[in-house]
Each structure stands twice: as C-alpha cells, then as structure tokens.
N, CA and C atoms as an extended XYZ file, in Angstrom:
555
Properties=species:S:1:pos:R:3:atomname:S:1:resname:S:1:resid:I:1 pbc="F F F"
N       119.415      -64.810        2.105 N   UNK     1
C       119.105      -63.960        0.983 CA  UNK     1
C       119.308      -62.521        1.414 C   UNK     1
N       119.917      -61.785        0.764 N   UNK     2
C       120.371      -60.681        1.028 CA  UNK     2
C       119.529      -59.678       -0.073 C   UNK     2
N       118.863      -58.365        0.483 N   UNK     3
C       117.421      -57.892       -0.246 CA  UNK     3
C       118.724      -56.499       -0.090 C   UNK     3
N       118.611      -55.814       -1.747 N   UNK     4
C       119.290      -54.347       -2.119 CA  UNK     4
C       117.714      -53.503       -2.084 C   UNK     4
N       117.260      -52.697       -1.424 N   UNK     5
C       116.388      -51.858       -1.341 CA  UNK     5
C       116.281      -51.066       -2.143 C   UNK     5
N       117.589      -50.758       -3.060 N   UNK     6
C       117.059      -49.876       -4.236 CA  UNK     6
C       116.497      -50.253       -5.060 C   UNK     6
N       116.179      -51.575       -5.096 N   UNK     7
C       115.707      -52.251       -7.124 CA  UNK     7
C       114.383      -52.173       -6.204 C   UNK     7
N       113.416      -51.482       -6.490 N   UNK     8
C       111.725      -51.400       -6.169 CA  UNK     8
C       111.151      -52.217       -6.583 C   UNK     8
N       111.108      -52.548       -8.008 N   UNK     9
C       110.569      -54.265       -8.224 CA  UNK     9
C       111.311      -55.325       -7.372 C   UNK     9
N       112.267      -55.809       -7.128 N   UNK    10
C       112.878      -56.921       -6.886 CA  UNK    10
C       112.088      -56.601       -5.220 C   UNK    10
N       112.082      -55.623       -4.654 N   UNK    11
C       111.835      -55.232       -3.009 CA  UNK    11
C       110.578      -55.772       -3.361 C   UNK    11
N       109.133      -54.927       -4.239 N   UNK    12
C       108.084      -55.105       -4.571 CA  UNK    12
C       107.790      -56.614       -3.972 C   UNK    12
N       108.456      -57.667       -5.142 N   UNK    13
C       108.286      -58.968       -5.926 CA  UNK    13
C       108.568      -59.466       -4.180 C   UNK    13
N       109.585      -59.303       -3.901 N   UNK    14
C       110.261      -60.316       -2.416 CA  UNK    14
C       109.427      -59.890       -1.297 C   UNK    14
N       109.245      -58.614       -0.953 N   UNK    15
C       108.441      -58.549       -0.352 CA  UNK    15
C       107.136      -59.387        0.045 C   UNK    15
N       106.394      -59.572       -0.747 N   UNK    16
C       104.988      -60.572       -0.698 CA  UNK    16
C       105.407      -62.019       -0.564 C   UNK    16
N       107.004      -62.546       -0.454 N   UNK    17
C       107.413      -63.750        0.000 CA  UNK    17
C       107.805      -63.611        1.371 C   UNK    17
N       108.676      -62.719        1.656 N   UNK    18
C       109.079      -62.442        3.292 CA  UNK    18
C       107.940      -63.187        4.355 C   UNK    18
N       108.793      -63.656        5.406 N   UNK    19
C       107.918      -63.769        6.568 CA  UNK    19
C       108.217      -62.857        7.753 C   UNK    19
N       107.019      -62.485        8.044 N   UNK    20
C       107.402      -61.233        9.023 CA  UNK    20
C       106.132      -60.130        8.762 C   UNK    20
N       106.401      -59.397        9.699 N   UNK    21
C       105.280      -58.171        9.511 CA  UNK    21
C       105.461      -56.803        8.482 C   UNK    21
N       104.905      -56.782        7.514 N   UNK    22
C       105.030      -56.128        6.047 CA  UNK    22
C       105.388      -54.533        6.705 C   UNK    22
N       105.483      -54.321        7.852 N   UNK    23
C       105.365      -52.899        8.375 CA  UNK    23
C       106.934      -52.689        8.508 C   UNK    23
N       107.362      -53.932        9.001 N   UNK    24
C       108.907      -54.048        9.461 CA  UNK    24
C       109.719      -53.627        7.781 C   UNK    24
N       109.386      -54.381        7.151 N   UNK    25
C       109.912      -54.065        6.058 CA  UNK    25
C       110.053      -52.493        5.557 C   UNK    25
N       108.536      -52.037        5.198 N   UNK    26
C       108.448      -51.172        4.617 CA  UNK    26
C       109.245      -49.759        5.760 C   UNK    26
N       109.033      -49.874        6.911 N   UNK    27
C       110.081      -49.107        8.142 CA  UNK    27
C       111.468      -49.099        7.479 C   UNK    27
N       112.224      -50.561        7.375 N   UNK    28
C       113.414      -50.365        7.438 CA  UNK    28
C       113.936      -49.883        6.053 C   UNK    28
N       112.559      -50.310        4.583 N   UNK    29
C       112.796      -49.277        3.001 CA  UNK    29
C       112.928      -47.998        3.419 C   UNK    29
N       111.972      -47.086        4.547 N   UNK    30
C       111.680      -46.080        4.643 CA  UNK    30
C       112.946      -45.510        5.261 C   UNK    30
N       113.769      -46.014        6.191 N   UNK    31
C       114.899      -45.304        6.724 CA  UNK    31
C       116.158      -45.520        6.087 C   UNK    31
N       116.049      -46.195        5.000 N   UNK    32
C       117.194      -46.692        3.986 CA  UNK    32
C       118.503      -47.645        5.251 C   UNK    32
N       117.841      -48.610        5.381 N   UNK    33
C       118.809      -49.792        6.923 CA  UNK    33
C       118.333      -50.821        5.338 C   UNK    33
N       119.717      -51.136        5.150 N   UNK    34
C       119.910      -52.473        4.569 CA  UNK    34
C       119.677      -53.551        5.792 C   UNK    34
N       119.267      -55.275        5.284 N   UNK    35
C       119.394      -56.287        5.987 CA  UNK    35
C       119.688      -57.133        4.771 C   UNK    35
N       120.093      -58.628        5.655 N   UNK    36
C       120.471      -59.648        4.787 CA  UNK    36
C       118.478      -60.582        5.871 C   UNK    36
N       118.278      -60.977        5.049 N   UNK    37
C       116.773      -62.250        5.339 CA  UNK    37
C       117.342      -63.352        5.511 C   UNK    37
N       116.945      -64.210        6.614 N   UNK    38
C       116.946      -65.919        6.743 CA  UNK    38
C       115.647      -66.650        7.547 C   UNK    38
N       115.518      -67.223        6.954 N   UNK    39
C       114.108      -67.989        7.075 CA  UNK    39
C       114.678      -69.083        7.780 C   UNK    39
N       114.093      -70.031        8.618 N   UNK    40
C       114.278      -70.910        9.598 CA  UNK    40
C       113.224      -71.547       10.104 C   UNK    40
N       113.349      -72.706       10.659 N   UNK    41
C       112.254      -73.001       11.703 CA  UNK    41
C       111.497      -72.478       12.607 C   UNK    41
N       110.787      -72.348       13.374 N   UNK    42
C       110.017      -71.440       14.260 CA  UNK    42
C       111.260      -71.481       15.402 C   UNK    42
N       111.503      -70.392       15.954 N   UNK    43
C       112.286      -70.525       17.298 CA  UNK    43
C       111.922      -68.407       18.032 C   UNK    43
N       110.902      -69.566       19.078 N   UNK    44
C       110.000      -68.773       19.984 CA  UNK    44
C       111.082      -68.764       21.274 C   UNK    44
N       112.430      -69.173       21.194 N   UNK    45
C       112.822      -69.433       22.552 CA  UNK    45
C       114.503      -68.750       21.615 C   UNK    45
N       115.135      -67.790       23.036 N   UNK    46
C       116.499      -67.741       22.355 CA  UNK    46
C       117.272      -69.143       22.527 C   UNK    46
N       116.886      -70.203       23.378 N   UNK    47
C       117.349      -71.512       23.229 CA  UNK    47
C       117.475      -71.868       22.042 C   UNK    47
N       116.695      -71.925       21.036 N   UNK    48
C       116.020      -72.536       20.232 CA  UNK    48
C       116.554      -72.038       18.921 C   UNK    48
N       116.456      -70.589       19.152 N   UNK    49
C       117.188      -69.806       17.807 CA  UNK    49
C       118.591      -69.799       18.135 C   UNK    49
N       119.365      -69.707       19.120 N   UNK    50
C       120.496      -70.265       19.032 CA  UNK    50
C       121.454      -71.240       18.143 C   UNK    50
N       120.632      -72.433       18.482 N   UNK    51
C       120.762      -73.027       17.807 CA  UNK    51
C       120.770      -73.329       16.253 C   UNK    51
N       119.875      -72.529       15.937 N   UNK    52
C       120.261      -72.323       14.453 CA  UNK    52
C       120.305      -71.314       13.639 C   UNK    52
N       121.107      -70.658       14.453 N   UNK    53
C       121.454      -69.173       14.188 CA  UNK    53
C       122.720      -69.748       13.104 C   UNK    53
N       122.507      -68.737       11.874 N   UNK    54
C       123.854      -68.818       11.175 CA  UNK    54
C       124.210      -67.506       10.836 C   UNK    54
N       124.275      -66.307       11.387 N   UNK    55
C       124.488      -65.105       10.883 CA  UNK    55
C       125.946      -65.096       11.518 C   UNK    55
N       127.003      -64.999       10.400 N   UNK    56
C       128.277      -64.873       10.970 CA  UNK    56
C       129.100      -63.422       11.117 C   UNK    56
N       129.488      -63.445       12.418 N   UNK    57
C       130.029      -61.924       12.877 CA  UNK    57
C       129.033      -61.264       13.385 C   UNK    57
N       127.592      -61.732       13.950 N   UNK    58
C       126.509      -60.937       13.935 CA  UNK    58
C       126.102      -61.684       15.338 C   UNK    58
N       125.937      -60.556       16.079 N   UNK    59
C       125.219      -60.609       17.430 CA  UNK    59
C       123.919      -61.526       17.320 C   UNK    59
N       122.852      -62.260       17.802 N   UNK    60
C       121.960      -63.039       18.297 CA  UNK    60
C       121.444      -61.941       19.579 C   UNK    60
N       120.420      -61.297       19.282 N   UNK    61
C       119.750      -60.073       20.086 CA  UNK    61
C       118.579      -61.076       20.817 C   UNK    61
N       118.760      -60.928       22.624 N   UNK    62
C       117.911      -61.139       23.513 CA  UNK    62
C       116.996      -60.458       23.383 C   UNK    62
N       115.356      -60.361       23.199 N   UNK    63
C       114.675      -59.130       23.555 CA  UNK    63
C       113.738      -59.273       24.622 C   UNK    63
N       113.447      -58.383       25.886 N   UNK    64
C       112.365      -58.775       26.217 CA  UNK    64
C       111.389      -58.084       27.175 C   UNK    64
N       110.199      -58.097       27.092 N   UNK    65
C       109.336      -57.256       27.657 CA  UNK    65
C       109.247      -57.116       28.945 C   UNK    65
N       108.756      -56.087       29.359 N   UNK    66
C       108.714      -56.058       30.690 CA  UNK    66
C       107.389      -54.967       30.941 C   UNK    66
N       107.370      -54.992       32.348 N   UNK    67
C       106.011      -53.938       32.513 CA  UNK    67
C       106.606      -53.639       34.011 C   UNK    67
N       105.999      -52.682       34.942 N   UNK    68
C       106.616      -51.948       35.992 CA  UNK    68
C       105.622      -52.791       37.132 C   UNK    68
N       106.025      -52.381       38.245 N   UNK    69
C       105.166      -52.802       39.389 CA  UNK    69
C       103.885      -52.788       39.349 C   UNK    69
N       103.239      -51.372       39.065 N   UNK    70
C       101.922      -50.704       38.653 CA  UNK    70
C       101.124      -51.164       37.309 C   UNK    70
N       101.863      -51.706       36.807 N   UNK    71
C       101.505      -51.634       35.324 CA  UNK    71
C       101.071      -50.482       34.246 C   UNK    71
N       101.502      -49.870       34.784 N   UNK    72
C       101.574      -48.316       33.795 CA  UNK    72
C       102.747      -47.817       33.411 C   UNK    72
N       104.068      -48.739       33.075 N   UNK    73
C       104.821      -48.239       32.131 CA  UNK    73
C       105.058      -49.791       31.587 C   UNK    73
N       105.949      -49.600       30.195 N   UNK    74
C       106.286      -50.823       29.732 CA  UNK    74
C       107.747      -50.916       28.878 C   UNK    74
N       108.404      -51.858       29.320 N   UNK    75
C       110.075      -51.569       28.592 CA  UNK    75
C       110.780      -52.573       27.952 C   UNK    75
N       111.143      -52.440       26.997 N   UNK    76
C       111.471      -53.505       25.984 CA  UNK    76
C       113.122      -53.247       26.333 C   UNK    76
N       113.731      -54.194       26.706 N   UNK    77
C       115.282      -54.478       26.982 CA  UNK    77
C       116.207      -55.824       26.225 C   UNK    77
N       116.930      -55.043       25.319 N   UNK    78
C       117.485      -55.508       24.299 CA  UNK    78
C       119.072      -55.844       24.607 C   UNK    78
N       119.583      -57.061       24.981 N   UNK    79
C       121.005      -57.699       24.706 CA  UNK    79
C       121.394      -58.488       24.069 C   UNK    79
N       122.962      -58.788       24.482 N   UNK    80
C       123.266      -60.110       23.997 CA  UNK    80
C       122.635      -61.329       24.210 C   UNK    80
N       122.026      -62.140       23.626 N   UNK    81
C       121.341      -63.366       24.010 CA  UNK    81
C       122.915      -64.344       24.801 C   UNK    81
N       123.913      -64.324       24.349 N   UNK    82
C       124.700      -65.075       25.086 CA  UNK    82
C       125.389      -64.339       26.853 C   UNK    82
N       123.992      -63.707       27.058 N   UNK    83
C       123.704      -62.962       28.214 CA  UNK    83
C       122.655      -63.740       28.896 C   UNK    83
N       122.683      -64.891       30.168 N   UNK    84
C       121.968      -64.988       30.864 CA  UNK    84
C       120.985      -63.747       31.079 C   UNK    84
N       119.679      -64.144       31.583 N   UNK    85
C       118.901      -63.279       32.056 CA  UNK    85
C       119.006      -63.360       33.161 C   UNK    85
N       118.870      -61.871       33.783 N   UNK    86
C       118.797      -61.494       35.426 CA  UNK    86
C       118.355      -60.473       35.489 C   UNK    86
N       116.761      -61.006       35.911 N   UNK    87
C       115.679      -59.529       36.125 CA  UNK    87
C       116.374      -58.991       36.931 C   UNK    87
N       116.374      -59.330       38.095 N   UNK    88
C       117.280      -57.973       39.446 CA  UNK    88
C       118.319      -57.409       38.857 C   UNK    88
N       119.513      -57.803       37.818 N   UNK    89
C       120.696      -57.022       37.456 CA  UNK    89
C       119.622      -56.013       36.775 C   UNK    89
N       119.056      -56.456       35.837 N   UNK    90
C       117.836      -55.523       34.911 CA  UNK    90
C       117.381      -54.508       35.196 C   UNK    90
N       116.505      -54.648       36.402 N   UNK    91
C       115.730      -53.870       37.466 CA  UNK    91
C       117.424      -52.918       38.043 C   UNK    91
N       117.749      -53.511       38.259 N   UNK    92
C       119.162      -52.344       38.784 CA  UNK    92
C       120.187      -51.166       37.787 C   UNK    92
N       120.205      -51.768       37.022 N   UNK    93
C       120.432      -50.960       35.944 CA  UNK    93
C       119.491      -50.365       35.324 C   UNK    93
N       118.172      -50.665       35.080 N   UNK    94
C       117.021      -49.739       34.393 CA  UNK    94
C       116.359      -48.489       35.210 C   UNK    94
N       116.867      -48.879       36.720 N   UNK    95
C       116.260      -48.134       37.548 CA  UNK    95
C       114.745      -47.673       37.648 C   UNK    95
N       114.188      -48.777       37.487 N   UNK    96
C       112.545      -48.599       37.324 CA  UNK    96
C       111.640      -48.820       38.585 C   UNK    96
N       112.502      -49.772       39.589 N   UNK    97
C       111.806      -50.693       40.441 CA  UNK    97
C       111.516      -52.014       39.729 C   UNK    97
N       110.805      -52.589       40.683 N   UNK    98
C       110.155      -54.057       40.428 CA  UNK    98
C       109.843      -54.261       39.328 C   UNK    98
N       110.199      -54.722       37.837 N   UNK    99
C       110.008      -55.256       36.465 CA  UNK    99
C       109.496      -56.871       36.760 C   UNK    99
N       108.298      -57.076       35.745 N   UNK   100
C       107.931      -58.430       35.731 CA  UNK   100
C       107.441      -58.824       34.466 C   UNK   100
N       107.638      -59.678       33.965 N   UNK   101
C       107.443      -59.799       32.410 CA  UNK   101
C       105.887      -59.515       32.220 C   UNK   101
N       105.559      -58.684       30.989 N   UNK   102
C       104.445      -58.364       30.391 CA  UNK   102
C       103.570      -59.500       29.784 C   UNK   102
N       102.001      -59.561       30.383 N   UNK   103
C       101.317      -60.295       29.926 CA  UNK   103
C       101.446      -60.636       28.137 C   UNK   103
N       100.606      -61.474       27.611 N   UNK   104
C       100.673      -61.817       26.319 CA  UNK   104
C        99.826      -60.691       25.995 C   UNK   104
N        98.423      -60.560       26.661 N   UNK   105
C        97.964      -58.940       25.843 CA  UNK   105
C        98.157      -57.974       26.181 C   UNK   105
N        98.928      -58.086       27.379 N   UNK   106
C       100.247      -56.632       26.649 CA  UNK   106
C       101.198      -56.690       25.991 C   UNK   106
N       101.324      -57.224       25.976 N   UNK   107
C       102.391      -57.832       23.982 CA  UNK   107
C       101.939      -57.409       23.050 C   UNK   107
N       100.299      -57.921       23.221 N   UNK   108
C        99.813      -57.681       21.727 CA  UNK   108
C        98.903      -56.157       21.917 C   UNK   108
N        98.915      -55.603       22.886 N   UNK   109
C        98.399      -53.921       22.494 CA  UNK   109
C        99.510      -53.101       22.544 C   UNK   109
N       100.758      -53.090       23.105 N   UNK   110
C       101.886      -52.615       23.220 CA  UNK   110
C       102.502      -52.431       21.994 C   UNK   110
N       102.935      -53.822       21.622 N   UNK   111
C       103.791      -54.364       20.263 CA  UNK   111
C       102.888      -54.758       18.995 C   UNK   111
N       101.937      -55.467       19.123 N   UNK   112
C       101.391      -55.939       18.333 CA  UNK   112
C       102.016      -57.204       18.094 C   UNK   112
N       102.224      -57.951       18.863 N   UNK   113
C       102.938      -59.278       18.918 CA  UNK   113
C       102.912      -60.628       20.174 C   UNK   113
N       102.960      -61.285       19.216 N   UNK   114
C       102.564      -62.647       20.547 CA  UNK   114
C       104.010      -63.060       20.818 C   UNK   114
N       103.918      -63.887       22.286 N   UNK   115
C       105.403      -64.290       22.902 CA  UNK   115
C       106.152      -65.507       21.859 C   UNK   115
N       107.245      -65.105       21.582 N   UNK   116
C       108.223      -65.959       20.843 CA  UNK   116
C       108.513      -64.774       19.854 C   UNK   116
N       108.029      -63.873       19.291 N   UNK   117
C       108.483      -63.033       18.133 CA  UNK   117
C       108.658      -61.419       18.884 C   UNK   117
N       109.003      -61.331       20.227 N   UNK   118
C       109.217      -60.039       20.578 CA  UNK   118
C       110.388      -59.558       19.833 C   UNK   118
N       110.599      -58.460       19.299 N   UNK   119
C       112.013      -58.121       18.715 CA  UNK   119
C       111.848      -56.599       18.679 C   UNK   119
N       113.000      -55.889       18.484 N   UNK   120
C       113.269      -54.303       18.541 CA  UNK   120
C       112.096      -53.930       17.731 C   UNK   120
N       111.771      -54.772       16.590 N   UNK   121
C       111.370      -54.292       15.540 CA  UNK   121
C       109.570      -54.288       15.544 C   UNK   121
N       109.676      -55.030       17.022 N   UNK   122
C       107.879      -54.804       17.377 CA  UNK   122
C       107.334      -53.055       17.526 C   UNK   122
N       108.425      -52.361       17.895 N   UNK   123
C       108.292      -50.916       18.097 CA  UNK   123
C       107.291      -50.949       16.809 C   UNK   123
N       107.450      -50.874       15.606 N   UNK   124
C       106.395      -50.290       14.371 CA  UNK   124
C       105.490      -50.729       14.550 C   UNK   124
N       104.830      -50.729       15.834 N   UNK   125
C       103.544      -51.290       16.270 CA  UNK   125
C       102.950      -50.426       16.942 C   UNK   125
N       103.729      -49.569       17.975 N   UNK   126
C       103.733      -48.715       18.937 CA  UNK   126
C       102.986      -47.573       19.042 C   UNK   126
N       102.565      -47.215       18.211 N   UNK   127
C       102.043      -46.135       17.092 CA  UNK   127
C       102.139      -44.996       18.582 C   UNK   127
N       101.717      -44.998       20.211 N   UNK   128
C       101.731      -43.913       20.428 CA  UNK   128
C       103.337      -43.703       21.684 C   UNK   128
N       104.050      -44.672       20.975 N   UNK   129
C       105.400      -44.728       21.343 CA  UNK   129
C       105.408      -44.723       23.154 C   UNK   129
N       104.131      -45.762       23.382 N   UNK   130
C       104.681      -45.730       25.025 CA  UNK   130
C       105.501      -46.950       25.578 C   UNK   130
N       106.115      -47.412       24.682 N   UNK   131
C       106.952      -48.342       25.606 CA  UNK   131
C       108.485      -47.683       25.562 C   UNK   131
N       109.151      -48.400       26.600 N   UNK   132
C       110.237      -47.580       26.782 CA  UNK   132
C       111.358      -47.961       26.405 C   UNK   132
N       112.434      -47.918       25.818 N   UNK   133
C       113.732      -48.683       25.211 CA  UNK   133
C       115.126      -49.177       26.192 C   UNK   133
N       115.370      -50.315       26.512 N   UNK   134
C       116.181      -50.143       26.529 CA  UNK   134
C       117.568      -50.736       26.162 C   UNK   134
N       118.500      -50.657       25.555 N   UNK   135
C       119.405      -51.316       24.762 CA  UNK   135
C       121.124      -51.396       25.945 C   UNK   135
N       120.784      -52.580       25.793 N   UNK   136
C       122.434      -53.235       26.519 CA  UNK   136
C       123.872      -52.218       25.618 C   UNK   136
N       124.329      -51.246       26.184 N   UNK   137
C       125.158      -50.187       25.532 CA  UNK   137
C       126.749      -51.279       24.896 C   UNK   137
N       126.680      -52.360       25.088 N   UNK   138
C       127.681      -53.260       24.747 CA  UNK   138
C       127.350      -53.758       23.310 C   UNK   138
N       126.262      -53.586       22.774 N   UNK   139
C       125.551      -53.956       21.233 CA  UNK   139
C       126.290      -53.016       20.434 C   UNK   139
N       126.869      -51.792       21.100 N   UNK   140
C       127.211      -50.688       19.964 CA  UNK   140
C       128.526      -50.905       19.855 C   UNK   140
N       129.178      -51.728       20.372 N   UNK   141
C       130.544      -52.307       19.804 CA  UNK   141
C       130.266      -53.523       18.857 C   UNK   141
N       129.513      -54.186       18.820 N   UNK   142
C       128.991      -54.939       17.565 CA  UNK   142
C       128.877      -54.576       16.419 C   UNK   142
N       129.638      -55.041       14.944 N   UNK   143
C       129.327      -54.518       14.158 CA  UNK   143
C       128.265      -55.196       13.168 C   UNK   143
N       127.264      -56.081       14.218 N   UNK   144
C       125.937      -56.345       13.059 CA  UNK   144
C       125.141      -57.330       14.161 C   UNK   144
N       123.901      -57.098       14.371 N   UNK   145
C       122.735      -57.475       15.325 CA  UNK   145
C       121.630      -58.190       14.531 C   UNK   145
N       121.367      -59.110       14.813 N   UNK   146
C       120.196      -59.855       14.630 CA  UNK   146
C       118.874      -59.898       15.199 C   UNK   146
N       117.536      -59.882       14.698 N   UNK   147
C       116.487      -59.482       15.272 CA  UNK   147
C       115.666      -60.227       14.559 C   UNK   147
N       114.286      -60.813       14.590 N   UNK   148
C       112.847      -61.569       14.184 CA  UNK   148
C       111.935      -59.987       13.389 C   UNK   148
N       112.069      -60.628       12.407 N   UNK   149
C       110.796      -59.476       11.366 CA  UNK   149
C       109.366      -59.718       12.127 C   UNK   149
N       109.213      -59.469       13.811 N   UNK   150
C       107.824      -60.001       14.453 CA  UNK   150
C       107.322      -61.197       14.015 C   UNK   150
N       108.617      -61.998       13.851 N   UNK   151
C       107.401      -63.632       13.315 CA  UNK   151
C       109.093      -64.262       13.717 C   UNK   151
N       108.950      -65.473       14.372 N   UNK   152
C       109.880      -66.251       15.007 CA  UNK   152
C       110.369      -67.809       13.726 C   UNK   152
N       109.671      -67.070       12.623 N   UNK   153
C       110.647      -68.574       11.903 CA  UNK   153
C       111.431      -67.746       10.484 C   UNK   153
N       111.282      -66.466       10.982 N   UNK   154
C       112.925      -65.845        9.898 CA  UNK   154
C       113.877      -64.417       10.765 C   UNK   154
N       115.027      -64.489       10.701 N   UNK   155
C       115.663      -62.977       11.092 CA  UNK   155
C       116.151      -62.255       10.194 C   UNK   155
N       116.347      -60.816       11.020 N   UNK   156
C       116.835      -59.893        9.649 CA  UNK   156
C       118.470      -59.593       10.615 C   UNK   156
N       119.170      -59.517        9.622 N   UNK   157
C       120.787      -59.075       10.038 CA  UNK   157
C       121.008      -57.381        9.621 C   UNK   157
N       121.225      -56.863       10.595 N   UNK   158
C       121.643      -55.250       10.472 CA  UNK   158
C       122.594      -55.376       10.676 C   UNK   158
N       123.422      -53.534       10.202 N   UNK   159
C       124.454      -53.473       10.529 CA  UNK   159
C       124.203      -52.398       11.877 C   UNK   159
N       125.282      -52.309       13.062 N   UNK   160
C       124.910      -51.362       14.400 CA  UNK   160
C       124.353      -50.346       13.936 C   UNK   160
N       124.977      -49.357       12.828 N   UNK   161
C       124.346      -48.261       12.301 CA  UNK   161
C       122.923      -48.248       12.192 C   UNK   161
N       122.758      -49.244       11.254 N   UNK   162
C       120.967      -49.642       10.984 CA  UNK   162
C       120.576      -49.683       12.449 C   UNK   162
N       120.659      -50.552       13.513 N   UNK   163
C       119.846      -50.475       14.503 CA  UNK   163
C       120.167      -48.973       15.484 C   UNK   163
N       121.272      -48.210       15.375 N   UNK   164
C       120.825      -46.855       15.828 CA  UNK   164
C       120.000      -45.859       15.151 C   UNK   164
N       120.284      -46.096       13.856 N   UNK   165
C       118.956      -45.290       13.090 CA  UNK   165
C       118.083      -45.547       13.182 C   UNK   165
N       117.364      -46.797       12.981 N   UNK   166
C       115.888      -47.701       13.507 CA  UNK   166
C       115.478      -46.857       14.789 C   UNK   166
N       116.487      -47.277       15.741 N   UNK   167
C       115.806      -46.599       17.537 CA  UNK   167
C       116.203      -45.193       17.077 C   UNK   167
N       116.815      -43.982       16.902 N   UNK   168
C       116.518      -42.637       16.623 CA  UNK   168
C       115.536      -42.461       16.185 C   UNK   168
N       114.527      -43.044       15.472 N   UNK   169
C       113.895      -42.580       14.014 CA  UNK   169
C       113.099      -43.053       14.515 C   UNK   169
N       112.592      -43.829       15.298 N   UNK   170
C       111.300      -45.034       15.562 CA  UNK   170
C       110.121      -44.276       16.614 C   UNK   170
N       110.951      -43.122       17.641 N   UNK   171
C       110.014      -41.924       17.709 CA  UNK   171
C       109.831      -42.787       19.628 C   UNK   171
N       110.622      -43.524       20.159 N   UNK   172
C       110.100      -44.024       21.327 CA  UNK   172
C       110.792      -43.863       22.339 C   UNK   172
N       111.141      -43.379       23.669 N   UNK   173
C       111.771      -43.101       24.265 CA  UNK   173
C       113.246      -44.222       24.341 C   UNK   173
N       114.119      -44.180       24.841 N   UNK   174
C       115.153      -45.174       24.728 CA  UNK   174
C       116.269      -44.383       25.510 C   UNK   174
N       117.286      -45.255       26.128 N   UNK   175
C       118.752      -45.526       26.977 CA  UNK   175
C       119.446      -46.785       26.410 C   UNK   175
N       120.926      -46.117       26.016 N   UNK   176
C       121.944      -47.017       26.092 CA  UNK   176
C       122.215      -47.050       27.044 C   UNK   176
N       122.544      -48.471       28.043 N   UNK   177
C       122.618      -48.776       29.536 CA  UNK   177
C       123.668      -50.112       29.584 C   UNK   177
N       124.460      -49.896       30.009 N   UNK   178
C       125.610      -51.394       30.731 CA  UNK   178
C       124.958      -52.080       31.956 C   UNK   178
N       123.997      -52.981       30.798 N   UNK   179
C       123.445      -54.010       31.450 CA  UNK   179
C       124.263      -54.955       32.318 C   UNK   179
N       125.189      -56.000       31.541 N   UNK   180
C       126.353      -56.530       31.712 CA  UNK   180
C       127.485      -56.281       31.789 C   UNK   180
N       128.624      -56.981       32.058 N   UNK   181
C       130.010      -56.876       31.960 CA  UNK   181
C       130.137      -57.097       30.260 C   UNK   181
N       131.221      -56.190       29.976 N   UNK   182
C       131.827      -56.547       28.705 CA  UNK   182
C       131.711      -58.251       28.536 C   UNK   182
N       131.872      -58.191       27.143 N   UNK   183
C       131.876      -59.246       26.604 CA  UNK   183
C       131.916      -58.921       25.161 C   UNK   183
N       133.164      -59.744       24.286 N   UNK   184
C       133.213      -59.580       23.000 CA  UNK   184
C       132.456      -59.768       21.957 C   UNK   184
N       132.079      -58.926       21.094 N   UNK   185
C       131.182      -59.365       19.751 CA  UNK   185
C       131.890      -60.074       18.842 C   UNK   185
C-alpha cells in the first residue's frame, strides 16, 4: 500500500491502521519523505525478513546497535543486509575501538525499541540525540532503502533522498563511511 501524504484524511484514516510507531509516521508527514507500507509476518531477524522481502529495486537495510568499550557512547550502523556482518571490519571503519552489541535496555532508553525492530527510524526516539549514526556510504547509490516503522511485522520503502533528509533533519550526529566493498543496488 502506497500512503500520498497530502490527502490528510486518507493519512488521518490509515494512520490508526499502520503498524509501527505513530511517531515514525508523523516524522516522515513532517519532513514531507513519501513511503510505500507492507505489512508482513514478524521478522526480528534480517534472515527472516529476507525472506519475505518484496520491495522491488529497493535495498533490504541491515541495522544495528552497538555501544563502545566503556559504555558511554552508542552507534547505530546502517547497511546492506546482503552484507555479512563483521564487527572488526565495523570497529575499523567506525574508528571507535572495541564495539559490542547494546544491551536490550539500551535499546529501549536509547531508541525506544526492543531487539528485532531496530531500524534508522528508532532515532525519533532519541529525543537527546546521543546515539551516533552510522550509514554504509554504498546506500547512497541506491535508489530506494527499506527500513521497520520500529515494529518488525511491516516496512516502509524510501526513496535515498527520503533517507538523507530523515538523517539531516533527525538532529543526531552521523558519517557516511565505506563499510564494505562495492556492491550493486
């Protein structure tokens, strides 16, 4: 289902059906970022949403938390899901030191979100913008990214534009960084 943000009733009306966090929405009305909506089974795992991913021409976005040695910083690192994970490449390119995935309640005071629905779009949670961004610089040759409205059984489809306006506008520190080797969108 594909939602036009200008008809205010039709947004109104769909809105109170959406699954997802009502904040995500009203964020992406507020910065004028069209999406297309798909509802799905629960998939808490990019295994899982893989699999029944149908957004065509559209990236499948890895997201995932992290916290520092100390535990006093915290960094949300965003790729291609058809990107193995490799904390050490991670840690080498983020230049942070030692990264280790963030507890569940730091998920949920950070993001405001439990594990399986981490997504870019947990930022509208952030309120005092301390987590830190960072985005695989190979997404911006993509011309449309997929992400979880903070709830793991629907995604929203952007276009790249939408997700650079989202991270400009979202008020949180952030780096485009060549996580990986190329690889085609």
């Amino acid at each position: 289902m594909s939602v036009d943000i200008n008809d205010k009733k039709m947004e109104s009306d769909i809105c109170e059906k959406r699954r997802g966090q009502r904040q995500v929405y009203e964020c992406l009305e507020r910065m004028g970022i069209p999406y297309e909506y798909y509802e799905h089974e629960a998939a808490p795992t990019i295994e899982i949403a893989s699999k029944q991913y149908r957004g065509e021409n559209t990236v499948l976005c890895k997201n995932l938390f992290f916290r520092n040695h100390k535990g006093n910083k915290h960094y949300l690192v965003i790729m291609d899901s058809r990107h193995d994970m490799d904390i050490h490449a991670i840690e080498k390119q983020v230049r942070e030191g030692k990264l280790s995935f963030a507890s569940e309640e730091r998920m949920q005071k950070y993001l405001g979100l439990k594990p399986g629905s981490v997504s870019l779009f947990g930022l509208v949670n952030d309120i005092h913008h301390e987590v830190i961004l960072f985005v695989d610089e190979l997404l911006l040759k993509c011309e449309r990214v997929s992400f979880h409205p903070n709830d793991c059984t629907a995604s929203l489809v952007i276009s790249r534009d939408g997700m650079v306006k989202f991270i400009e506008s979202i008020g949180n520190k952030y780096e485009f960084r060549k996580i990986y080797e190329d690889q085609p969108c």
